[in-house]
C-alpha positions as CSV (number, residue, x, y, z in Angstrom):
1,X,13.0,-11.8,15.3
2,X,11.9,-8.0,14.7
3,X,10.7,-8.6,11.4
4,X,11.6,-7.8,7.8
5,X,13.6,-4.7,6.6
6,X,12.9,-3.3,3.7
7,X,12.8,0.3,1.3
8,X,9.5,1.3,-0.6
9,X,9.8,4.7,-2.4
10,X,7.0,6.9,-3.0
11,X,6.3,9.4,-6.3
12,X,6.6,12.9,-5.3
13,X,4.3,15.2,-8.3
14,X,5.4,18.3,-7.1
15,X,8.9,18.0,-6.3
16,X,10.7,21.5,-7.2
17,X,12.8,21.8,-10.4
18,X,15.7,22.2,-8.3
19,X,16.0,19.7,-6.7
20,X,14.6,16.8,-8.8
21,X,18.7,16.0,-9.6
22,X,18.6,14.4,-6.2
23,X,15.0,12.9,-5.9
24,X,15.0,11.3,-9.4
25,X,16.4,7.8,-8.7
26,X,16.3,4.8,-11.3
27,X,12.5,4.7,-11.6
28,X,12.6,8.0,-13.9
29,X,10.6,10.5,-11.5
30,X,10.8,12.5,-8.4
31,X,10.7,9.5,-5.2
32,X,10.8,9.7,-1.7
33,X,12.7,6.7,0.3
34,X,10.8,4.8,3.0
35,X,12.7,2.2,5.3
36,X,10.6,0.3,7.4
37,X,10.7,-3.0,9.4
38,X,7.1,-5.3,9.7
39,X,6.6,-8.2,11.1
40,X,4.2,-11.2,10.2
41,X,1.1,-9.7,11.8
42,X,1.7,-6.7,9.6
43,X,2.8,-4.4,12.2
44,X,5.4,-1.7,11.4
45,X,7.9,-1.7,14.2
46,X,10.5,0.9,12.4
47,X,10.2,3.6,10.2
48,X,12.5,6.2,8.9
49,X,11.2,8.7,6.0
50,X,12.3,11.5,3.9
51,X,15.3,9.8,2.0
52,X,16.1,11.2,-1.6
53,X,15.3,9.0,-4.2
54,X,18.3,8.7,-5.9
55,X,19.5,6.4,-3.1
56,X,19.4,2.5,-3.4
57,X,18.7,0.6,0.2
58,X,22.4,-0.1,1.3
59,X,22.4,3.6,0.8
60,X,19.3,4.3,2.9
61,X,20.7,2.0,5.3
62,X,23.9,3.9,5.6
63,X,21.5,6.9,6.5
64,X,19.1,4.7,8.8
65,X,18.4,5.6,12.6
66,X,18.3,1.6,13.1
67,X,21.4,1.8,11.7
68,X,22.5,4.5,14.2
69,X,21.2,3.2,17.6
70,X,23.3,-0.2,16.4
71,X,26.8,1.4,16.2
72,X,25.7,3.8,19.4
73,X,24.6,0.8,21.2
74,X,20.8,2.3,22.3
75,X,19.5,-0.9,20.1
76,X,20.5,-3.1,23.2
77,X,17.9,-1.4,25.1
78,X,15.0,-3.3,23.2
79,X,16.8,-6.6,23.1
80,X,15.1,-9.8,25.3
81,X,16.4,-12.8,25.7
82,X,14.3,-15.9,23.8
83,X,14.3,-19.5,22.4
84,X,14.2,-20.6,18.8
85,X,14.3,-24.9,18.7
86,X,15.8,-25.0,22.4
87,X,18.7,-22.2,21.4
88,X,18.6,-19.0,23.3
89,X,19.7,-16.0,22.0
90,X,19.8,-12.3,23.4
91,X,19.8,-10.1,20.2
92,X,17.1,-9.4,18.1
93,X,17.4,-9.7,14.5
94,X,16.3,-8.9,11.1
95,X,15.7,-10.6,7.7
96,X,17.1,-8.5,4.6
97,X,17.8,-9.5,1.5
98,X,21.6,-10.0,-0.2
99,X,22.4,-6.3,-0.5
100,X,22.8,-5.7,3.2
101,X,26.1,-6.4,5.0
102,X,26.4,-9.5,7.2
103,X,26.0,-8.2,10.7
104,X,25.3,-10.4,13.5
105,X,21.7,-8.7,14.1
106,X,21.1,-9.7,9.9
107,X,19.7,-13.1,8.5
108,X,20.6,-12.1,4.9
109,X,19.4,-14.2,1.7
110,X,21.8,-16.3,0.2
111,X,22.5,-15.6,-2.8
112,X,24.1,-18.6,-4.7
113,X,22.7,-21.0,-2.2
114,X,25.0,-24.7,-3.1
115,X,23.8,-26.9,-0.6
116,X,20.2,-28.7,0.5
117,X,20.7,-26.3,3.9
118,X,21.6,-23.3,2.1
119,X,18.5,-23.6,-0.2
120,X,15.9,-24.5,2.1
121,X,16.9,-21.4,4.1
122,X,16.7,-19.2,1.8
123,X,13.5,-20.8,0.4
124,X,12.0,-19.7,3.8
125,X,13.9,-16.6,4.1
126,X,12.6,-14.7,1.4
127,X,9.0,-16.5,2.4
128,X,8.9,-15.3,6.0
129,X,10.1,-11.5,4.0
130,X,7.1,-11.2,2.1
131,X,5.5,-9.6,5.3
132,X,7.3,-6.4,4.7
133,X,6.0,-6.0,1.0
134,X,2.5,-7.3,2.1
135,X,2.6,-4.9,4.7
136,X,3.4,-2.1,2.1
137,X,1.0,-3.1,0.1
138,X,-1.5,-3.1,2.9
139,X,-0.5,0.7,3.8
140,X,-0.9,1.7,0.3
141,X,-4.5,0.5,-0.1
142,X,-5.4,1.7,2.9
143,X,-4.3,5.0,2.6
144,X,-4.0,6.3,-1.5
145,X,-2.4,9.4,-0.9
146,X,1.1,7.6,-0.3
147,X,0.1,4.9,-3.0
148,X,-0.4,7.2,-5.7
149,X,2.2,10.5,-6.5
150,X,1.6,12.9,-3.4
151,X,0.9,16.6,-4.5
152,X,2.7,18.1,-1.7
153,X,5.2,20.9,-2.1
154,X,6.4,21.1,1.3
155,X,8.6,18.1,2.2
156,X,7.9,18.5,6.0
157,X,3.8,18.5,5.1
158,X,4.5,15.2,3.7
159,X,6.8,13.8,6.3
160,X,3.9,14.1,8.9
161,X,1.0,12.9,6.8
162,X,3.3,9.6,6.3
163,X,3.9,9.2,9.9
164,X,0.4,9.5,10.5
165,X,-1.0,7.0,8.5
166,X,1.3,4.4,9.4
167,X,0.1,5.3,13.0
168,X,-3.1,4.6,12.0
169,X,-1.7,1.7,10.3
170,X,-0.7,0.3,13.5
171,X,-3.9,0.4,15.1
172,X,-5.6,-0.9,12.5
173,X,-3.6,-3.4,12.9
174,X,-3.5,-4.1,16.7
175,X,-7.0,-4.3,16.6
176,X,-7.5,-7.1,14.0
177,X,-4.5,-9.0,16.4
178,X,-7.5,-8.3,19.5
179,X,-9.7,-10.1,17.3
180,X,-7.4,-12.7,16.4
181,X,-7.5,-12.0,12.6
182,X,-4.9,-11.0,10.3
183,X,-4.5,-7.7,8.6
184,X,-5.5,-8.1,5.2
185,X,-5.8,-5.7,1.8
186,X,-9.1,-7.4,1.7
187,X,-10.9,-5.2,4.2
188,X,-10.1,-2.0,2.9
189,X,-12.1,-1.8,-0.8
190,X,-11.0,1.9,-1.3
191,X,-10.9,1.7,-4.8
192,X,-14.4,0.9,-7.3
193,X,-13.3,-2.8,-9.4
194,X,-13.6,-3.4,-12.4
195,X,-17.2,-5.4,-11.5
196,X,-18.5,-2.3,-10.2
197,X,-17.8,-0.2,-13.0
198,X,-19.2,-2.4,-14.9
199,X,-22.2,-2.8,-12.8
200,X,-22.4,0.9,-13.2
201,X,-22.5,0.9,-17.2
202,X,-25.1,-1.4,-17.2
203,X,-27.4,0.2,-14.7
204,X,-26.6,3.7,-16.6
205,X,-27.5,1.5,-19.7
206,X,-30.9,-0.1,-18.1
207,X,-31.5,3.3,-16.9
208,X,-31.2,4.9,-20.4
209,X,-33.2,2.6,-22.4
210,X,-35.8,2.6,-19.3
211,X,-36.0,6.7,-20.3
212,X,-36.6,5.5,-24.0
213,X,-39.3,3.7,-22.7
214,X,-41.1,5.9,-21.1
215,X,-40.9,8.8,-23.5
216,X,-41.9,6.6,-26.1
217,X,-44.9,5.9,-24.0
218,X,-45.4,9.4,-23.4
219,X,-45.7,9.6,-27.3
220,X,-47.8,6.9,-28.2
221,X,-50.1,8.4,-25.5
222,X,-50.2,11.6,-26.8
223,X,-51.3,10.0,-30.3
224,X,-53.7,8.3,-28.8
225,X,-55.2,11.4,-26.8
226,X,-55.0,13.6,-30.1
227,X,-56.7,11.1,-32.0
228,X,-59.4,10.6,-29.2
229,X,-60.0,14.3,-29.3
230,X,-60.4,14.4,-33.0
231,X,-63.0,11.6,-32.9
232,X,-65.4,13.8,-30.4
233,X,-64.8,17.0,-32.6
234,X,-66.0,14.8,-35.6
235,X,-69.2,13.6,-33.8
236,X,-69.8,17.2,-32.2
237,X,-69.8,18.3,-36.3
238,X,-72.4,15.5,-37.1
């Protein structure tokens, strides 16, 4: 198995006026399509960017380069034979959900699963997919210029800062497999939580009443001088 297939879209802020008819999709803004295929280890194995966002994912799909190199037949060049419970097979394949079309390189979802079989697959299905959307949501944390809208005009400028950091993302991820861990949104704190901030009030707080303090000090001392002074004026006069 490749791994999961799956469509992620990402805001676009400064998407021109003109064209927003085809970039504003069902989500009420300016969106760019992402389809990408990760496996368990979180590892991105196929991307294709730049999609408007008034496509769905059957649509994207329709569009896809993965798509492409299966009717021209280039896919075959990554295929391998392998075993799964003593049956070999020769074709790699992918786990989608319901809206795809049944091909013979697609484990699709059921969707009105009847039988014991039926549900237990698709039980496990849509568990062995939530690698794609962890692997999105990995991405994302990593890297907030695609997890929050991008201000980019240009749509090429954009096209290359997404490649890049799911490049990176790769790596990232190869070297936690050297280390035999697993990629996790745990490693990469990139945002302050909601402990920190309030860490932050209450040392701005401490720090505040800790100036109170001290000035007060700085008063009473002063008193204290100015009366001191006034008692050796007094015994000067006597």
């Amino acid at each position: 198995m490749m791994g999961s297939l799956y469509v992620t879209k990402i805001k676009w802020e400064k998407c021109p006026q003109v064209w927003k008819g085809q970039f504003v999709g069902k989500e009420g803004y300016a969106t760019i399509g992402l389809e990408a295929v990760a496996d368990y280890d979180l590892w991105i194995w196929h991307s294709a960017f730049g999609f408007v966002g008034s496509l769905n994912d059957i649509n994207i799909w329709d569009r896809s380069t993965l798509f492409q190199s299966m009717l021209d037949g280039s896919h075959a060049m990554i295929d391998f034979p392998f075993k799964i419970n003593g049956d070999e097979f020769d074709e790699l394949y992918y786990l989608v959900d319901g809206i795809y079309p049944w091909l013979s390189r697609f484990l699709c979802t059921v969707s009105d699963p009847t039988t014991n079989i039926d549900r237990l697959l698709s039980k496990s299905q849509e568990s062995w997919r939530k690698a794609i959307e962890r692997a999105f949501g990995v991405w994302k944390r990593k890297y907030l210029i695609v997890k929050y809208p991008i201000e980019m005009h240009d749509r090429h400028d954009i096209f290359f800062v997404v490649i890049a950091t799911i490049i990176l993302h790769n790596t990232m991820v190869e070297v936690r497999m050297g280390q035999g861990e697993l990629e996790s949104s745990e490693y990469y704190i990139t945002e302050p939580s909601s402990s920190s901030e309030t860490t932050g009030e209450q040392l701005n707080k401490t720090d505040a009443e800790g100036n109170d303090d001290a000035s007060s000090r700085c008063d009473n001392n002063e008193e204290n001088d100015n009366e001191n002074e006034e008692e050796d004026d007094n015994d000067d006069n006597f």
